[in-house]
C-alpha positions in Angstrom: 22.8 -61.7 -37.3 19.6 -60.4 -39.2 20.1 -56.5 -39.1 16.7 -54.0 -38.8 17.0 -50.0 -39.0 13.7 -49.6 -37.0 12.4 -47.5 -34.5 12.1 -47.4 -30.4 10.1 -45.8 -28.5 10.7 -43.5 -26.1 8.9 -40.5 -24.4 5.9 -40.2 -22.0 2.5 -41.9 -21.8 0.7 -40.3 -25.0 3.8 -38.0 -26.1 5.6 -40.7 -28.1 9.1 -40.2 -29.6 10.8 -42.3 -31.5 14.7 -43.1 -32.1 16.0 -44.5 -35.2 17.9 -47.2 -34.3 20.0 -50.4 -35.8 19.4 -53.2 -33.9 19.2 -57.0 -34.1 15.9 -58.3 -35.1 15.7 -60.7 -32.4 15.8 -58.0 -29.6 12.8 -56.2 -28.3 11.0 -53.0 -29.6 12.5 -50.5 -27.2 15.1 -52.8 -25.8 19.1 -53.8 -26.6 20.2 -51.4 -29.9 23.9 -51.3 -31.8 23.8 -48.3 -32.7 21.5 -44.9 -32.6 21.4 -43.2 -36.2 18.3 -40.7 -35.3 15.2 -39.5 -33.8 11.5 -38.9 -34.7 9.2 -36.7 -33.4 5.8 -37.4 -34.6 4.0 -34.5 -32.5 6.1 -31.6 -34.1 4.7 -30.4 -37.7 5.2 -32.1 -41.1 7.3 -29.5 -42.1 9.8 -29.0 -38.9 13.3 -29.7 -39.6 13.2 -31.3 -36.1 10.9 -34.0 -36.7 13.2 -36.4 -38.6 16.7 -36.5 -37.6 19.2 -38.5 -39.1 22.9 -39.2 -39.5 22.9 -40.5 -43.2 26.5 -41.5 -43.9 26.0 -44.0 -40.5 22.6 -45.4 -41.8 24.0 -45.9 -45.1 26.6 -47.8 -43.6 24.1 -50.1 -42.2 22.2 -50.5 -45.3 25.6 -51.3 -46.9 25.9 -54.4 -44.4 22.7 -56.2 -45.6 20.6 -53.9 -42.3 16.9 -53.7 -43.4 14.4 -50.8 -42.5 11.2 -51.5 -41.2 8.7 -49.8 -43.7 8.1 -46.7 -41.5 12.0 -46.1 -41.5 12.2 -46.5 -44.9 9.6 -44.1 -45.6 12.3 -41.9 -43.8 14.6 -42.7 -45.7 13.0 -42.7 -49.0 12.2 -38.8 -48.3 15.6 -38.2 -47.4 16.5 -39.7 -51.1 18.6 -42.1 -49.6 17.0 -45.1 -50.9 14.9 -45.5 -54.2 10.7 -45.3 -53.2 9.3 -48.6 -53.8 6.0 -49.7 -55.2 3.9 -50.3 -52.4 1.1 -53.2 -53.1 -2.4 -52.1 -50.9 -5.6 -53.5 -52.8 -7.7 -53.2 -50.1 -6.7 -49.8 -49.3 -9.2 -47.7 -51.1 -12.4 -50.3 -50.2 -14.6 -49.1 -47.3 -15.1 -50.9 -44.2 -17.7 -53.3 -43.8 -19.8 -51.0 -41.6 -19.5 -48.6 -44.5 -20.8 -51.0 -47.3 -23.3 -51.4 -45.4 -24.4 -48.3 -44.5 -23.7 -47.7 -48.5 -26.2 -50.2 -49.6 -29.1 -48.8 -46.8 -28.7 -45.7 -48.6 -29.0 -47.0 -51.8 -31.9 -49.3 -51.4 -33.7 -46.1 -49.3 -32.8 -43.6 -52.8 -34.5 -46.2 -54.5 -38.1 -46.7 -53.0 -38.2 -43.3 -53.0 -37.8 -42.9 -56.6 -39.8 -45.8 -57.2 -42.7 -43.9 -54.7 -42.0 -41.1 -56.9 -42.3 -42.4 -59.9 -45.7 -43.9 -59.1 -47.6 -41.4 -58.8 -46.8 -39.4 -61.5 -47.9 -42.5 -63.6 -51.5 -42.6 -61.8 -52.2 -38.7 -62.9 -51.0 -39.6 -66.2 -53.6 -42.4 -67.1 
């Protein structure tokens, strides 16, 4: 049975909250669980005690029998110190959308006829 530490969703329409969670990966997002090991609360601040709760020794025991986080919960955990922070691979992460590049290159090619339209007629009242 492939193990997942991962998160479910509870909470109203547009007031998520999360519980932390080992369940099998086969089994919906928010349905059948083994076991709960925490909660999330993404609308309290970054720095409340309350927003992550766990129960470490009980997710360590999970880790222990092979259970994999899902990236999120291992950001969790990685902040906790309970796992080692990976290297995270993103390439395309600092590159601007294609709207952007766009908009990028307008703005360019615009800063350029007008220097060029500057340029010019400073080199008329020269001659």
């Amino acid at each position: 049975m492939a193990m997942k530490l991962r998160l479910a969703r509870g909470g109203s329409k547009k007031r998520p909250f999360y519980s932390i969670v080992a369940a099998d990966s086969r089994m919906p997002r928010d349905g059948r669980f083994i076991e709960k090991l925490g909660t999330y609360n993404p609308l309290l601040a970054k720095d409340s005690e309350d927003r992550i709760k766990m129960d470490i020794e009980r997710v360590q025991y999970w880790l222990s029998q092979g259970a994999l986080p899902t990236d999120r919960v291992a950001r969790f955990l990685e902040a906790a110190g309970v796992v080692e922070k990976k290297e995270r691979s993103n390439p395309k992460k600092a590159v601007p959308g294609k709207a952007a590049q766009e908009r990028a290159t307008a703005r360019a090619e615009k800063a350029k006829a007008a220097e060029e339209a500057a340029a010019a007629p400073a080199e008329e009242t020269a001659e």
